[in-house]
C-alpha positions as CSV (number, residue, x, y, z in Angstrom):
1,X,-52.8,-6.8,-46.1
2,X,-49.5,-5.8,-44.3
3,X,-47.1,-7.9,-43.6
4,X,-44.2,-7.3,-41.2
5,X,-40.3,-7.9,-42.2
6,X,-38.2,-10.0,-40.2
7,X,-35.0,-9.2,-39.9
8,X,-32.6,-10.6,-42.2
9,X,-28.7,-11.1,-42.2
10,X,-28.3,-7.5,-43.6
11,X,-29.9,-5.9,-41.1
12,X,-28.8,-8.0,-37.4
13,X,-25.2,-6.6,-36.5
14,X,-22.3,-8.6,-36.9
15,X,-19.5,-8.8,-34.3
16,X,-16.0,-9.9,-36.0
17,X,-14.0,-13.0,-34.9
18,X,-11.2,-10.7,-33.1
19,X,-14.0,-8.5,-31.5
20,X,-15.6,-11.6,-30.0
21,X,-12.3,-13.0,-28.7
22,X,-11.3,-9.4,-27.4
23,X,-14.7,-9.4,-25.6
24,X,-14.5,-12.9,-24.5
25,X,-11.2,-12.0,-23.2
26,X,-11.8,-9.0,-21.3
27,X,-14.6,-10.8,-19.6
28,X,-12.1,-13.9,-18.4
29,X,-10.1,-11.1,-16.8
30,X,-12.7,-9.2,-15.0
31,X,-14.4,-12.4,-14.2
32,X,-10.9,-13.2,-12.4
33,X,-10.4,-10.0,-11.1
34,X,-13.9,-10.1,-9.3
35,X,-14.0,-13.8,-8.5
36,X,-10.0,-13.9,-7.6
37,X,-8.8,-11.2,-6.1
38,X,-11.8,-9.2,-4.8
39,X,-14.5,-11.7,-3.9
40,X,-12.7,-15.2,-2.7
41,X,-10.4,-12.5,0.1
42,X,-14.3,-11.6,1.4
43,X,-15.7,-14.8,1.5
44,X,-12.6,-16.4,3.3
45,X,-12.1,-13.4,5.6
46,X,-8.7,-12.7,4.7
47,X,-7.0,-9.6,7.1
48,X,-6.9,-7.5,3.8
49,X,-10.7,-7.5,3.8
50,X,-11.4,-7.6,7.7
51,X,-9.8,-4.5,8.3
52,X,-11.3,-2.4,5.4
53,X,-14.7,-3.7,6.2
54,X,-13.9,-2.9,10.1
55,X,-13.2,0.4,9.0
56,X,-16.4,1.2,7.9
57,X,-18.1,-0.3,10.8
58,X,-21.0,-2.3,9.5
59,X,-19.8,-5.9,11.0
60,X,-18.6,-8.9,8.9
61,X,-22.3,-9.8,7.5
62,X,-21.7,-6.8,4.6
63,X,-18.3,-8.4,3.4
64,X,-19.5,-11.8,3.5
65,X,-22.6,-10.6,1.1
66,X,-20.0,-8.4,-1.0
67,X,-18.0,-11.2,-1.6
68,X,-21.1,-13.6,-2.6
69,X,-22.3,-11.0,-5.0
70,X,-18.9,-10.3,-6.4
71,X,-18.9,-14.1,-7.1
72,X,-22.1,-15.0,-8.4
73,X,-20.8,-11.8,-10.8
74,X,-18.2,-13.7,-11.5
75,X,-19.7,-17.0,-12.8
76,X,-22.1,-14.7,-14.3
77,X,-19.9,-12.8,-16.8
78,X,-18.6,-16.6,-17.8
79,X,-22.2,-17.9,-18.6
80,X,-23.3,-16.0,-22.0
81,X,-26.7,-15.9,-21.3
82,X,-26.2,-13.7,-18.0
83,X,-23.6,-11.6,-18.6
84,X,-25.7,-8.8,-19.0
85,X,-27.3,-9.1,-15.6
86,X,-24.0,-10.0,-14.0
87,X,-22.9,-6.7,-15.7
88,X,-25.2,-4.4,-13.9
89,X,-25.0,-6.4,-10.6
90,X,-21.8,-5.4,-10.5
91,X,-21.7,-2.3,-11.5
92,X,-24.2,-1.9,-8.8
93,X,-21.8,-3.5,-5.9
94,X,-19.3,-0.9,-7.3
95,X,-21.9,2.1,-6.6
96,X,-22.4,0.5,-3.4
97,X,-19.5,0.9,-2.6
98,X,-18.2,3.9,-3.7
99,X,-21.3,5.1,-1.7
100,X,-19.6,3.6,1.4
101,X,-16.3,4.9,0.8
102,X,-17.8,8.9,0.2
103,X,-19.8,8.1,3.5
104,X,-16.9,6.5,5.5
105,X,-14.5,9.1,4.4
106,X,-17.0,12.1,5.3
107,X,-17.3,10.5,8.4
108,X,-13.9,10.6,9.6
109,X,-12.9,13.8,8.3
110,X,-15.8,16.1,8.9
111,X,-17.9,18.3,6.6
112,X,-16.2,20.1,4.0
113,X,-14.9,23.6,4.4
């Protein structure tokens, strides 16, 4: 008969006091950051975002969902059970656009040489 090991308070990593409160804090700032100063400007249309987004050219409706996903991000890295998904929305409304930014810059300034 086998039997199988569970895992036992030698084995499951431990995070420190400081490290937690480091992480906790760096997570309180980014969720500000995002929720703050990059997705309330969106949501409320503020001229700071209505002229980047009119930039690019794609209409109002892709700053308004910008600045929902950079909110529910937001909440997200605040609630411990979905920071992790939160995490990698965001990172993927940062590829997004940095994808935009590559595309709208190649635009207006040609192919490379």
């Amino acid at each position: 008969m086998t039997s199988t090991a569970l895992p036992t308070a030698a084995t499951v990593p431990v995070v420190s006091r400081r490290a937690d409160r480091v992480l906790w804090g760096l997570q309180i700032l980014l969720a500000l950051f995002y929720g703050v100063a990059s997705g309330v400007p969106k949501v409320v249309a503020h001229s700071s975002a209505t002229v980047t987004f009119d930039a690019i050219g794609w209409g109002d409706w892709l700053m308004y969902l910008t600045g929902v996903l950079e909110l529910a991000g937001a909440v997200g890295l605040l609630v411990p059970r979905m920071v992790a998904l939160a995490a990698l929305g965001l990172v993927g409304v940062m590829l997004g656009a940095e994808v935009f930014t590559w595309v709208s810059w190649t635009a207006s300034t040609g192919p490379p040489r």
